[in-house]
PATI-457442 format. One line per field, with one value per residue (C-alpha): x, y, z; chain; residue number from 0. Coordinates in nm, 3 decimals, always signed. Example, Ala and Ser with C-alpha at 12.3 -4.5 7.8 and 13.67 -1.06 7.14 Angstrom:
REM residues 2
east: +1.230 | +1.367
north: -0.450 | -0.106
up: +0.780 | +0.714
chain: A | A
n: 0 | 1
END
This chain:
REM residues 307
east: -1.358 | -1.537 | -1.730 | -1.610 | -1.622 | -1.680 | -1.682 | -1.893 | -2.107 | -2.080 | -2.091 | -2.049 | -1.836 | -1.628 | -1.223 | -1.148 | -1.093 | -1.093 | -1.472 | -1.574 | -1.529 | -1.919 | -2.139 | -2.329 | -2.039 | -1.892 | -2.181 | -2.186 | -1.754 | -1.634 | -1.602 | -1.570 | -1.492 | -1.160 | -0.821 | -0.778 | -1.107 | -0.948 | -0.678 | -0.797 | -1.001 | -0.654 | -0.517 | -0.806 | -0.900 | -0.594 | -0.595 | -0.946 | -0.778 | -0.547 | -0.770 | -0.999 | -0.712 | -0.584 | -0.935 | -0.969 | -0.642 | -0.787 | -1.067 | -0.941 | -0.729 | -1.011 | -1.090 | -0.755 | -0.831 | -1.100 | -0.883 | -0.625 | -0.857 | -0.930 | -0.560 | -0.519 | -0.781 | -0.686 | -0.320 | -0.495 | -0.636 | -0.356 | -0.105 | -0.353 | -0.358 | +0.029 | +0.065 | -0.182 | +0.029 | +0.356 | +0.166 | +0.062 | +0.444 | +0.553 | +0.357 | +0.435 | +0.230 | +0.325 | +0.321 | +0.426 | +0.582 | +0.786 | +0.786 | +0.984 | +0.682 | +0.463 | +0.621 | +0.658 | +0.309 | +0.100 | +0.315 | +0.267 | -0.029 | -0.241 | -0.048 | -0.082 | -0.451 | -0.456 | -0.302 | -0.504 | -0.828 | -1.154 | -1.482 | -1.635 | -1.864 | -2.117 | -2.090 | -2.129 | -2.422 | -2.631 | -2.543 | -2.714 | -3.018 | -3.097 | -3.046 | -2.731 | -2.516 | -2.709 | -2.593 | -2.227 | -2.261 | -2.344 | -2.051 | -1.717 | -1.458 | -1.552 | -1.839 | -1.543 | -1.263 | -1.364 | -1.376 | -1.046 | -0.945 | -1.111 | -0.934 | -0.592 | -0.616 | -0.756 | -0.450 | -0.181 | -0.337 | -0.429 | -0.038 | +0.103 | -0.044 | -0.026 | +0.314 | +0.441 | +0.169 | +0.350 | +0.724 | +0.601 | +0.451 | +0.733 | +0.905 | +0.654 | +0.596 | +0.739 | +0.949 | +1.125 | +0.977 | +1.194 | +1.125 | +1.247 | +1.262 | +1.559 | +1.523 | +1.457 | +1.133 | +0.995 | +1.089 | +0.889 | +0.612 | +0.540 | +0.475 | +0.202 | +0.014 | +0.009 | -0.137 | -0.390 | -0.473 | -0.623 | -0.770 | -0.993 | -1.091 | -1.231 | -1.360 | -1.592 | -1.687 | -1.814 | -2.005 | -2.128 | -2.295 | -2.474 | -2.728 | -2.843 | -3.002 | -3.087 | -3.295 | -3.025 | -2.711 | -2.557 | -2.649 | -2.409 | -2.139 | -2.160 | -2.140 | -1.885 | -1.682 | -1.647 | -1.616 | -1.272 | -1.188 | -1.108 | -1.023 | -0.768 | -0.539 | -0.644 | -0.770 | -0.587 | -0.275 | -0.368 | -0.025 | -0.221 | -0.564 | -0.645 | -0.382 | -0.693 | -0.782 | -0.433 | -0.513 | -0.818 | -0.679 | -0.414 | -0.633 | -0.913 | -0.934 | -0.916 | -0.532 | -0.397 | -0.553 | -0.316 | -0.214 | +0.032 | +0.190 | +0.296 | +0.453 | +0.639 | +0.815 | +0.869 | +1.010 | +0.744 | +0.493 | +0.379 | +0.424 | +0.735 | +0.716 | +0.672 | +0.396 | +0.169 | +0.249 | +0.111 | -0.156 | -0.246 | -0.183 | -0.484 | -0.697 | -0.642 | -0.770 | -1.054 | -1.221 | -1.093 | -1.300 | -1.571 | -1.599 | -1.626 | -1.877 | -2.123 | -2.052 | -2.102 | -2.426 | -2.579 | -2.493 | -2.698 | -2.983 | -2.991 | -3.007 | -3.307 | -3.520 | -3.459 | -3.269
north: -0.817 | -1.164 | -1.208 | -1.367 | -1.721 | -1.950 | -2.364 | -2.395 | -2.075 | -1.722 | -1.466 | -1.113 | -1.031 | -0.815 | -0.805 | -0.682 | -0.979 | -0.799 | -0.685 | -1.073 | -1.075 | -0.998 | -1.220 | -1.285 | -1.396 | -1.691 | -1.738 | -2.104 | -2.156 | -1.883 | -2.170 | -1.950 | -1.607 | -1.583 | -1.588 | -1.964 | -1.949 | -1.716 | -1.876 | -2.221 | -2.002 | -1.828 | -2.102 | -2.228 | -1.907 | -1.869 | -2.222 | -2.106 | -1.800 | -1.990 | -2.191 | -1.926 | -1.738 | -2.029 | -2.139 | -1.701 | -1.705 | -2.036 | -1.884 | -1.548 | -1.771 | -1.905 | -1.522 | -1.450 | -1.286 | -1.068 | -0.960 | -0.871 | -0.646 | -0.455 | -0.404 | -0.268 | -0.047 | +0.072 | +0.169 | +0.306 | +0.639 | +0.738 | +0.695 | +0.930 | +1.173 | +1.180 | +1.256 | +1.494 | +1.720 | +1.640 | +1.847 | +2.101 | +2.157 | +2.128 | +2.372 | +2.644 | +2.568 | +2.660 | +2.413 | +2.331 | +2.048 | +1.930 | +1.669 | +1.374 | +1.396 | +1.378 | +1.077 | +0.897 | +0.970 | +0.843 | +0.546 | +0.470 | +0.566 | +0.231 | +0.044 | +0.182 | +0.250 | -0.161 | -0.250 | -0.024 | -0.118 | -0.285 | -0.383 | -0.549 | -0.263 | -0.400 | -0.766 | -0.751 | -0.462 | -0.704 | -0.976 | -0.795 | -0.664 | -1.038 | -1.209 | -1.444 | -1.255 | -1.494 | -1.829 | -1.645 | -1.552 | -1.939 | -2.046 | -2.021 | -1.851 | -1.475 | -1.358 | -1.074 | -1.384 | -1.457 | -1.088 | -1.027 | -1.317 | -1.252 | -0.890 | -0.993 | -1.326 | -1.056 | -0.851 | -1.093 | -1.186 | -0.832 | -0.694 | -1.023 | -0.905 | -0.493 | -0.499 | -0.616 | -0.410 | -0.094 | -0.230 | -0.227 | +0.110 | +0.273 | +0.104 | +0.183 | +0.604 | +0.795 | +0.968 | +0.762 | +0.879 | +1.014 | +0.843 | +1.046 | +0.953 | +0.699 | +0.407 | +0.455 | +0.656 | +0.383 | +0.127 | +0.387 | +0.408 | +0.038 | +0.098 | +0.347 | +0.181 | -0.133 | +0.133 | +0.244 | -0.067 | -0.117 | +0.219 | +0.113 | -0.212 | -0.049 | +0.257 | -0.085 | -0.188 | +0.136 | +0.199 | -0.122 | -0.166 | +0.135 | -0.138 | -0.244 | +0.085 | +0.150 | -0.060 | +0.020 | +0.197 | +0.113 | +0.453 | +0.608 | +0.369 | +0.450 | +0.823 | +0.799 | +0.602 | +0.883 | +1.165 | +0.934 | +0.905 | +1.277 | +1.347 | +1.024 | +1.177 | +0.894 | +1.116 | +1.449 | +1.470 | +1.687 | +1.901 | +2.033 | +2.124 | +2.554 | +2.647 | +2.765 | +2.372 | +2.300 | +2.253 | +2.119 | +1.830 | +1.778 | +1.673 | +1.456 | +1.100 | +0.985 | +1.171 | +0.874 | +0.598 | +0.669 | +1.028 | +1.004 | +0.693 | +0.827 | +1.168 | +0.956 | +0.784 | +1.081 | +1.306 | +1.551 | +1.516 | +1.850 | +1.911 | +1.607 | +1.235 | +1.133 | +1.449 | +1.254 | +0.885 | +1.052 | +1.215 | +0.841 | +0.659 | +0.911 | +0.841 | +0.475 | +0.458 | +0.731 | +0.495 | +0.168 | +0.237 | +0.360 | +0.056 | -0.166 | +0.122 | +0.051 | -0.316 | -0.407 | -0.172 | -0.296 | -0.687 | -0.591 | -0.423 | -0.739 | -0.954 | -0.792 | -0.835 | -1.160 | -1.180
up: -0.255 | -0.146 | +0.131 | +0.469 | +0.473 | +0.745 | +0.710 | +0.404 | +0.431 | +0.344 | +0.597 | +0.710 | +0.995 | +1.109 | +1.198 | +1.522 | +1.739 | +2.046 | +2.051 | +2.128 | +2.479 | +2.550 | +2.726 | +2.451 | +2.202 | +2.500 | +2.686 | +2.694 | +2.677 | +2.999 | +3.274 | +3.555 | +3.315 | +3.481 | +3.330 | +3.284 | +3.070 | +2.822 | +2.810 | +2.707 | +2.440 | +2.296 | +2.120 | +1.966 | +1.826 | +1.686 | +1.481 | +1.417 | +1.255 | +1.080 | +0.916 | +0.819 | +0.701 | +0.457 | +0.316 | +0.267 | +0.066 | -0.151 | -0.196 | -0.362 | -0.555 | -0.726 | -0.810 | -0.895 | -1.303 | -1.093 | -0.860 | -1.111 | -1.271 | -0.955 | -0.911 | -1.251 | -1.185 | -0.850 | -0.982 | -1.315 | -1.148 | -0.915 | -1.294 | -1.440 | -1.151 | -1.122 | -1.549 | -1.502 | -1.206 | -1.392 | -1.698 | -1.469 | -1.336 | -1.641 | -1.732 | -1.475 | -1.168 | -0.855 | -0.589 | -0.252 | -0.357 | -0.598 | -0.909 | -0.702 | -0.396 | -0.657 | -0.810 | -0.445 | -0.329 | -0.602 | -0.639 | -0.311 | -0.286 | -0.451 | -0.219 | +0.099 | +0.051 | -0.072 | +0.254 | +0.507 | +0.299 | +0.532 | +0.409 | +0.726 | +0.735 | +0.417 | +0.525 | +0.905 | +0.864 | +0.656 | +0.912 | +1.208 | +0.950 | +0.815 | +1.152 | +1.063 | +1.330 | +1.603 | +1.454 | +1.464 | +1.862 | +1.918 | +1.813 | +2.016 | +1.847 | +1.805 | +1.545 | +1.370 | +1.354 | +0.966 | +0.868 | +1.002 | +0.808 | +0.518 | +0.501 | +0.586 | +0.352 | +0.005 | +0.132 | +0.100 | -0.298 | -0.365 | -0.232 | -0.443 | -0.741 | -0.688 | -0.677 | -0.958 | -1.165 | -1.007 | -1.118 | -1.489 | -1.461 | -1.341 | -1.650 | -1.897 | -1.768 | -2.033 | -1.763 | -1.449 | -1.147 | -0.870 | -0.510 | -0.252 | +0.181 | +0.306 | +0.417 | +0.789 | +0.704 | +0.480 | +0.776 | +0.984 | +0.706 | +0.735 | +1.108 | +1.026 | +0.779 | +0.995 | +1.266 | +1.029 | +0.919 | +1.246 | +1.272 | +0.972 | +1.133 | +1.424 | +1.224 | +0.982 | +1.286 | +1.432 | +1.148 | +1.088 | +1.446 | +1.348 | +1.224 | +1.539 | +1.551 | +1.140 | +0.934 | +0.613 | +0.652 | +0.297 | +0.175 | +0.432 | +0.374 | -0.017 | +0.136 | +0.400 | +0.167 | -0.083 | +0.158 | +0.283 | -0.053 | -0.054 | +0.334 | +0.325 | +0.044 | -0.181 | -0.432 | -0.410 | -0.179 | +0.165 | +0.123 | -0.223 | -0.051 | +0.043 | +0.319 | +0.492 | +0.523 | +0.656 | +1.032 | +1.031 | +0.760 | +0.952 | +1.248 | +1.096 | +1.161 | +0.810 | +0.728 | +0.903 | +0.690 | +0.354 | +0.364 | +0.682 | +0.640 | +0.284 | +0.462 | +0.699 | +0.403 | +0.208 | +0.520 | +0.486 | +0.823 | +0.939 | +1.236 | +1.275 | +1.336 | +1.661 | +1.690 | +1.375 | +1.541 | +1.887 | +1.649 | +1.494 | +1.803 | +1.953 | +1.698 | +1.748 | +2.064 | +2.000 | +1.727 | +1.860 | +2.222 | +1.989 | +1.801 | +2.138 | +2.272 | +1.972 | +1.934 | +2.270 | +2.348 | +2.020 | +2.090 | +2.429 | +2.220 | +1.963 | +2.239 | +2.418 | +2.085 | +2.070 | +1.751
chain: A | A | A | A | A | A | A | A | A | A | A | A | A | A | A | A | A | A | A | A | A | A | A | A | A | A | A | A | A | A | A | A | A | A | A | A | A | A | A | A | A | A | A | A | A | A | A | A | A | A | A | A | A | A | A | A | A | A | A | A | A | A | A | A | A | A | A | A | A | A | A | A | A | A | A | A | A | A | A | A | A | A | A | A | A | A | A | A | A | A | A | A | A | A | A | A | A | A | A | A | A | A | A | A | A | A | A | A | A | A | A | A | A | A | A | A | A | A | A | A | A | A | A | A | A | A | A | A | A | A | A | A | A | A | A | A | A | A | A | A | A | A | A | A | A | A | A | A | A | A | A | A | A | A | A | A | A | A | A | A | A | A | A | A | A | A | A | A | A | A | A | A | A | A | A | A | A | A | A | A | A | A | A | A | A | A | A | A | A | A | A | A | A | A | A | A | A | A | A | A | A | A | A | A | A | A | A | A | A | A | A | A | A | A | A | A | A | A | A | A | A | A | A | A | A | A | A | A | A | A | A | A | A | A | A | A | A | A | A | A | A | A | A | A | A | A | A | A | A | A | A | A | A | A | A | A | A | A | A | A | A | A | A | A | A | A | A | A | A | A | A | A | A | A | A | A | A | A | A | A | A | A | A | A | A | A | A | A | A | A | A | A | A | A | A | A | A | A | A | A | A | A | A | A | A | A | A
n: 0 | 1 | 2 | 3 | 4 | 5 | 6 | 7 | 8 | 9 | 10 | 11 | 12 | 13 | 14 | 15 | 16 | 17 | 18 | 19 | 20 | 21 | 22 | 23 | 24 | 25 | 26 | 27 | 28 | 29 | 30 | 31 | 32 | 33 | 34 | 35 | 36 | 37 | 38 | 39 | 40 | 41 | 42 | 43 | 44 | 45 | 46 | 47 | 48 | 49 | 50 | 51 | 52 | 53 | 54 | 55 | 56 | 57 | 58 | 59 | 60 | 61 | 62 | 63 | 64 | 65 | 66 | 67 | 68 | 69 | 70 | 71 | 72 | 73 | 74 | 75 | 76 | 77 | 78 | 79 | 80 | 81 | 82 | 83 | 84 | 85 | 86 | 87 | 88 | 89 | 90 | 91 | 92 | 93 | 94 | 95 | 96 | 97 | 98 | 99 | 100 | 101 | 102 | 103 | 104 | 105 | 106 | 107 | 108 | 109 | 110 | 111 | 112 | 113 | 114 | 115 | 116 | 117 | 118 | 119 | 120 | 121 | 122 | 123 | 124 | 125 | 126 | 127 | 128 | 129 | 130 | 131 | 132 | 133 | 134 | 135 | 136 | 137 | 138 | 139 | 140 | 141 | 142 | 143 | 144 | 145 | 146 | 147 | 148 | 149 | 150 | 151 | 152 | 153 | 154 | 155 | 156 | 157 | 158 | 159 | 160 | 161 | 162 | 163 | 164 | 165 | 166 | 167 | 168 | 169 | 170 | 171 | 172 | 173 | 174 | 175 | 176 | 177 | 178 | 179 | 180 | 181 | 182 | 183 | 184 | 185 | 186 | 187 | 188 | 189 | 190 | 191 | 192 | 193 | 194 | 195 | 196 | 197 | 198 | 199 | 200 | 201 | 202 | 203 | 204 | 205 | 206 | 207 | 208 | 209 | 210 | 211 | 212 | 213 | 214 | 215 | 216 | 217 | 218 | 219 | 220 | 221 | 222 | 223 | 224 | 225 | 226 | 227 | 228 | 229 | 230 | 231 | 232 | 233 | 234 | 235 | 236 | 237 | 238 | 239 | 240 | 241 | 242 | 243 | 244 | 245 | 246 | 247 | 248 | 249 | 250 | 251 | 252 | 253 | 254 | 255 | 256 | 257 | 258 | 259 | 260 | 261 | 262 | 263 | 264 | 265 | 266 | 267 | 268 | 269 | 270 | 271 | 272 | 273 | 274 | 275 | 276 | 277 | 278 | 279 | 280 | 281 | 282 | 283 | 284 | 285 | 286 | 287 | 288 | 289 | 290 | 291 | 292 | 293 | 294 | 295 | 296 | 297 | 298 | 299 | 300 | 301 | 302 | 303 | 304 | 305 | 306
END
């Protein structure tokens, strides 16, 4: 990953648009703060956002053998964990699932955890520690529009080049893998992950406005991103953790990152479909009114220092 970059500098920021409208981040462009005011500000953000989105996409270009190497890597471990369960049913083990879940969800799981993926939280954290978030909250267009850019523009490059790595391991396993779920659940698995694609924006930003308070809070990112790792379904599926975990996994926040929008495609939500979209939707506007909670309280605190 790169960090965010805005005409000719590097900086952190975050990606959820929506947290700009603070007094502090328009200050000297809300003529009258009514609805005319935002309007005039819409379309320029969004050219804003375009541009930052193409000069993002350039830029990671440039990077392209890197970031070819990360997406080796990031399909390397899930391939190891799915020969490793084949072994242990073809060995005798007795699952809850079988061989062709097993097959779908670590396939997909490289890419769906690629495409719900944020890391605002390092970047915009140092921004508020070092001071550069002020020279962001002069300008017009809001301090989180060249995160958001940055994160969507690595996706498009990252996806681009994940793919194809995944086509010639399917062709290369010494044993075709089985996909199961129809279409319509993989349509409906697309709506999910762009759902928790979101969900980790505003779950960056939470964390990251945690520096308005904390002198350093890379130690619990490091922390919190490993304790995701497992809770997500990145690492292990859910459906394979102690029954006696069952409900309370099936609850937590970070399920919906990776692990549910691979159960919608593979037919196998607990609980059914709309229930887990109701359960995501929740926890969509749980951390999403978070995220505005912390940002906006800790704009007001950064402002009273002086930064």
């Amino acid at each position: 990953m790169s960090a965010p970059v805005v005409a000719g500098r590097d900086h952190g920021g975050g990606d959820h648009g929506r947290h700009d409208h603070d007094q502090h981040d328009h200050g000297h462009d809300d003529p009258g703060r009514g609805g005319h005011g935002r309007r005039r500000r819409l379309p320029r953000q969004l050219r804003a956002f375009g541009r930052l989105l193409a000069l993002n996409i350039s830029m990671t270009f440039v990077y392209r053998g890197d970031f070819l190497m990360l997406q080796l890597a990031t399909v390397l471990v899930p391939v190891i964990s799915l020969l490793v369960w084949r072994a242990a049913v073809a060995a005798g083990a007795d699952l809850p699932v079988d061989q062709s879940y097993l097959d779908s969800y670590f396939l997909a799981v490289s890419v769906v955890s690629m495409a719900t993926a944020s890391w605002t939280a390092p970047f915009l954290s140092t921004s508020i520690r070092n001071g550069e978030l002020s020279r962001s909250l002069l300008r017009p267009a809001s301090p989180h529009l060249d995160g958001y850019a940055n994160n969507l523009g690595e996706k498009v490059v990252k996806l681009a080049l994940l793919v194809p790595i995944i086509v010639v391991v399917v062709l290369v396993l010494p044993e075709t893998p089985r996909v199961v779920g129809d279409p319509r659940h993989w349509a409906l698995a697309v709506v999910a992950v762009v759902v928790a694609a979101v969900i980790a924006h505003c779950f960056e930003i939470a964390c990251a406005s945690l520096a308005f308070w904390f002198s350093d809070v890379n130690g619990f990112l490091v922390a919190l991103e490993l304790i995701k790792g497992v809770l997500s379904g990145a690492v292990v599926p859910l459906v394979l953790m102690p029954p006696a975990l069952a409900t309370a996994l099936s609850w937590q926040p970070f399920r919906f990152f990776v692990s549910f929008p691979i159960e919608v495609a593979t037919g196998q939500v607990a609980g059914g479909v709309a229930f887990g979209f109701a359960q995501q939707l929740g926890w969509l506007l749980v951390v999403g009114g978070l995220s505005v909670l912390l940002w906006r309280t800790g704009l007001r605190r950064y402002a009273a220092s002086g930064a």
